[in-house]
N, C-alpha and C positions, 0 to 999 in steps of 0.2 A: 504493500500500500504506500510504503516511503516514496519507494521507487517510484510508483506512479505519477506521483504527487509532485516528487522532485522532475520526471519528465515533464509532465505538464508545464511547470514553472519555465522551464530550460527554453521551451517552445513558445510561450506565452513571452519570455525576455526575448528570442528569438525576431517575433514578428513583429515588438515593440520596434526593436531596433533598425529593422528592416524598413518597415513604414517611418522612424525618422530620417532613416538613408533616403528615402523616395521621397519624402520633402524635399530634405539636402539640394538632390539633382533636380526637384521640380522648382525650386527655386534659383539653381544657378541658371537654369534655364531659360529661367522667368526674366535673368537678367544680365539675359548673354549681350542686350544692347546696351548694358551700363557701361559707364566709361570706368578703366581701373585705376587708381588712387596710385603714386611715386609713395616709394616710402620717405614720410617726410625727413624721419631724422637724417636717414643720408643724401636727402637732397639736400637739405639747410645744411648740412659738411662739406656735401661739395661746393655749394655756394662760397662757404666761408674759406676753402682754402683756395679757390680760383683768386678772389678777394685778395687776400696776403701774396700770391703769386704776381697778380697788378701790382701791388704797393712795391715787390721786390724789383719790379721789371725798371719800376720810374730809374732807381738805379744802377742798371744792366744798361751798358752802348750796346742798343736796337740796332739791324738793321733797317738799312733805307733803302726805294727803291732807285735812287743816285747811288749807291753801292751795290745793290746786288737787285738781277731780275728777279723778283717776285713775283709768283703766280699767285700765294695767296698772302692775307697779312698773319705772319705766326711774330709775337714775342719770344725774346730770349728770353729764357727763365736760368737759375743755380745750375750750373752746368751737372751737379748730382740730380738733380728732380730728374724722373726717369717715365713721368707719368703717373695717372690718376683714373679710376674708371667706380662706379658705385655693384656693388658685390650685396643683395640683400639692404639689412640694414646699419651695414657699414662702406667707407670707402677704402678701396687699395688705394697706395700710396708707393708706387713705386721709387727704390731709389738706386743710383748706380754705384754701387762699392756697400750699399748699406747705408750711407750716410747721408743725413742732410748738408750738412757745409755750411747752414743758412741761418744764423740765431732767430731771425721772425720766423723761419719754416718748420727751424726745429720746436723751438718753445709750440707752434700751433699744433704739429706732432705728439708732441708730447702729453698736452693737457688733452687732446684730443683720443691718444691709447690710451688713458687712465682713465676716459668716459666709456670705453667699449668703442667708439665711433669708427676709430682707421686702424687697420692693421696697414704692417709696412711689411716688401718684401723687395729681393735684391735683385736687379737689371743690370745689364752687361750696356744698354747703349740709352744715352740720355736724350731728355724729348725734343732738346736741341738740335743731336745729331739726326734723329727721325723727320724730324719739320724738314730741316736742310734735305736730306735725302729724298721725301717728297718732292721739295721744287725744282730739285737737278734734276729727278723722274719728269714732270711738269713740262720740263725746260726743253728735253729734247724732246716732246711729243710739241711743243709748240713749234720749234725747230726744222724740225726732221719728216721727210713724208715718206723716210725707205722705208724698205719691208720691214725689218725687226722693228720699225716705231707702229706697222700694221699689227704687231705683232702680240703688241700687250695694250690693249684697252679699258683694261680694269683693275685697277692697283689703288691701297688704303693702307692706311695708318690704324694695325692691330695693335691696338695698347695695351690689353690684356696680354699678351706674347712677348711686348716690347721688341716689335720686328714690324717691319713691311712688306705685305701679301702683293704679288703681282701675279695676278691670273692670266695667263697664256691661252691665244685660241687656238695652237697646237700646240702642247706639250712635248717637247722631246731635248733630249741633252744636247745638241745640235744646237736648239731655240735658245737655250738655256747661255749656252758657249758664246755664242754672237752677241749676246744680250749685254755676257759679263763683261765681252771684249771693247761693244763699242757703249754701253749704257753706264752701268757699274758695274763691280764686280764686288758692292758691299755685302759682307758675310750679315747684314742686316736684313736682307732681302730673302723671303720665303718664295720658292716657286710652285707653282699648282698650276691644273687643267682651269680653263675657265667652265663653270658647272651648269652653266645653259647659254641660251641665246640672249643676247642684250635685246628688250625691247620694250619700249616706251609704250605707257598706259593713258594714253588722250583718247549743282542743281543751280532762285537769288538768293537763300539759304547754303551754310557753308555745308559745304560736301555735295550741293543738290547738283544735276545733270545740266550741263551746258551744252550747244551745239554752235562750230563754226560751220564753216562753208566743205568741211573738210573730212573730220571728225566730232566724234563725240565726247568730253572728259566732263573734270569736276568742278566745282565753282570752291574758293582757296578758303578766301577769308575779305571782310569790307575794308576797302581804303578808299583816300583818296588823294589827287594829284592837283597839289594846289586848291584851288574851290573847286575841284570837279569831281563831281561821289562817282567810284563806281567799285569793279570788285578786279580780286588779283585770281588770274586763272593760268594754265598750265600755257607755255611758252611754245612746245612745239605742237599743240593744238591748236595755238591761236593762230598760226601762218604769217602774217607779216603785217606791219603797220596798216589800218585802214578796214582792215579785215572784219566782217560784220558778225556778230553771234546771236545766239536765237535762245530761248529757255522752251521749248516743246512745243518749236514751229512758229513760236512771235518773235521778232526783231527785239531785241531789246539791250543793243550796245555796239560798241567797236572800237577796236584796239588804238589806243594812241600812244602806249611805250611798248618796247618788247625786246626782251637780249634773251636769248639762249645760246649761252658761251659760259666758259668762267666759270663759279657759282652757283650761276642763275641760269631756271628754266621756267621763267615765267612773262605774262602780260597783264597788262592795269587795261579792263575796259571801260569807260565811261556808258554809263548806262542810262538808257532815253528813258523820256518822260512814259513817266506809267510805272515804272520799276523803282522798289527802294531796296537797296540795300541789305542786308540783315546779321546780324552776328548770330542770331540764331543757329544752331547746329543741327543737319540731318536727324529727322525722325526722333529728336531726343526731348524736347520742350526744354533744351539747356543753352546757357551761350556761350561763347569764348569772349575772353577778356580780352584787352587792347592790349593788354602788356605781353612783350614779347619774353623768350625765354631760348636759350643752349643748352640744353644739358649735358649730361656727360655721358662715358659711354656707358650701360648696365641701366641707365634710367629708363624706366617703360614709357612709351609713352602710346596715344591712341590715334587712330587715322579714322576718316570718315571720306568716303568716297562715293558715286551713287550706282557705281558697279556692285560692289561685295559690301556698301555700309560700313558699318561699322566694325573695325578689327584691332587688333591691338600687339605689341609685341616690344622688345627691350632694344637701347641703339647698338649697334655692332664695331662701330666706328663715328667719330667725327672728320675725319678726314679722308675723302676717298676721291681719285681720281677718277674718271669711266668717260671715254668717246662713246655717244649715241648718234648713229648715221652720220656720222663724218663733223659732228657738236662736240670738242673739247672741252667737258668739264673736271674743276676741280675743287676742292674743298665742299664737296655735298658729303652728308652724315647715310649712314647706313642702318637698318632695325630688320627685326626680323617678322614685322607683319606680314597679312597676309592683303594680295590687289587682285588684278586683275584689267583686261581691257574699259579704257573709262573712267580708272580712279585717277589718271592725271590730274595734275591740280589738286587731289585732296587734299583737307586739311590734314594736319597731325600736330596734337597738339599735348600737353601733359595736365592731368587733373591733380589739383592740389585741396582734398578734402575735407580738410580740415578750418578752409577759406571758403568750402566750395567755388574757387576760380579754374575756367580751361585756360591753359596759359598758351599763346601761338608761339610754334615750333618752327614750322613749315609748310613747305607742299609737297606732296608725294610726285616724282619724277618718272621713276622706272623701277622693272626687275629684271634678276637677273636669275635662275633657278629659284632658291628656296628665300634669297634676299632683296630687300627692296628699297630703294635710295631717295632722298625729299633735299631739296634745296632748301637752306636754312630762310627764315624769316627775315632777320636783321641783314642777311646778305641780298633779297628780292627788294624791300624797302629800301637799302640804300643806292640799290643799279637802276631801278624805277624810279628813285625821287617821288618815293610814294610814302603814308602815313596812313596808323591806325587808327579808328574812331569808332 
């Protein structure tokens, strides 16, 4: 009779647990469109030591670009800082020998292991020598139009590794040989197969469905250019100055800035009478803030596009190079969301919870296999001459 009594029970806890399991998944379900929250502490870390890395830079003889071609703008930082990326609820804090070198970087180190906040761990090559190695990479794709510059399309700054990935569209120790003969030959440089095909993904609501003359993509985020409202949308969607777009068949704008090079893959439409505006976000009854935001690499952040909606995923890089149809870019960030044909232009932006603010990140660009690449915000803002509102 024990026995029964105890099966019973065993069965009874059984189903209990089960039915709160099937909640569980009925509720992540319930809120697969929710945006997911950065963990704050170690965003507010990385904040804080990006911060003391400026204050050290004022310091640091920068260079100029009267001194060296620059592709992109990086700071000299403590020739030991090796790099920084967000891990959970802490930050790595890469350093080269071990050490900081730097009395503002170490004391911020310091009091910062003694909260739980940063663990530190030791690099071979400083985020010095990676920046520069990026723009000598840069230098001869801007340069050079022989084969081995065909050759490598898509190369980033792996911070997590402390190395730079250069993906080959043939792989072989041949590609490999030329590369190190006529490119570098820095033991910093990782080689791999390139893991798919490059190709670029081109609504007055952010993420919602736009139409040029062309294609299809997404609508970014609101700005405007001088007194002229209108919205910022995906660059090689938009076609070229002048260019007319539609929201589902009505006219309602046309391109007056537009660069896709560099950085940036975007256009500022001016949008005709009848149309406003919206910070509103896709499908969400939420909005995105005016304030702009970088983060670092390991931060999640979320995309909204009006292909695949809503998706979300952590950054893989902030610096990556990638040619799209014969478009040299450089300095775009990398994440591991999920797109699709359309999400051009989407937004991607980071939820700060505890504010409930979307904070704008960027626009989604391209993918490439499993990865997916956005033009930063503060870098389409300042090539457009455009502003948040």
């Amino acid at each position: 009779m024990k026995r029964k009594i105890l099966a019973i029970a065993v069965a009874l806890i059984f189903m209990l647990s089960t039915w709160g399991g099937l909640d569980s998944v009925l509720a992540a379900e319930a809120d697969a469109d929710a945006d997911v929250p950065v963990n704050e502490v170690a965003d507010s870390t990385y904040v804080q030591l990006q911060e003391v890395l400026e204050t050290i830079a004022v310091n640091i003889e920068q260079p100029t670009k009267s001194d060296v071609d620059m592709t992109f703008n990086y700071k000299k930082h403590p020739e030991s800082y090796a790099g920084s990326y967000v891990d959970g609820d802490k930050v790595v804090v890469l350093m080269k020998n071990g050490m900081a070198k730097h009395k503002d970087l170490e004391n911020f180190i310091r009091e910062a292991r003694s909260q739980g906040r940063v663990v530190v761990f030791t690099a071979r090559y400083s985020f010095n020598e990676l920046n520069y190695l990026m723009n000598t990479l840069n230098l001869y794709k801007k340069y050079n139009k022989d084969a081995i510059a065909k050759q490598f399309n898509l190369y980033w700054l792996d911070v997590m590794n402390n190395r730079i990935v250069v993906e080959l569209d043939q792989y072989s120790e041949e590609v490999v040989s030329q590369f190190k003969s006529r490119v570098s030959d820095s033991d910093a440089i990782f080689f791999k197969q390139l893991e798919g095909n490059i190709k670029k993904e081109a609504k007055l609501k952010c993420g919602n469905k736009i139409s040029s003359n062309s294609s299809n993509s997404s609508i970014s985020y609101r700005a405007k250019l001088g007194n002229e409202e209108g919205i910022v949308v995906s660059g090689h969607a938009a076609g070229s100055i002048g260019s007319n777009f539609y929201h589902y068949g009505t006219y309602c704008g046309k391109v007056k800035k537009l660069q896709v090079y560099g950085p940036v893959d975007a256009a500022f439409v001016k949008v005709s009478s009848g149309f406003v505006p919206s910070n509103e976000l896709q499908n969400s009854g939420t909005y995105l803030s005016t304030m702009l935001s970088n983060p670092g690499v390991g931060t999640y952040v979320n995309k909204r596009g009006y292909k695949t909606g809503h998706t979300g995923g952590h950054i893989l890089s902030t610096n990556v190079t990638i040619t799209l149809d014969g478009d040299h870019h450089w300095n775009l960030s990398s994440a591991n969301y999920q797109s699709d044909h359309g999400d051009s232009g989407g937004i991607v932006y980071t939820y700060i919870s505890a504010q409930n603010k979307r904070l704008t990140v960027g626009l989604h660009v391209a993918a490439v296999g499993n990865t997916r690449y956005y033009s930063k915000a503060s870098e389409v803002n300042a090539a457009l001459g455009v502003t948040r509102y």
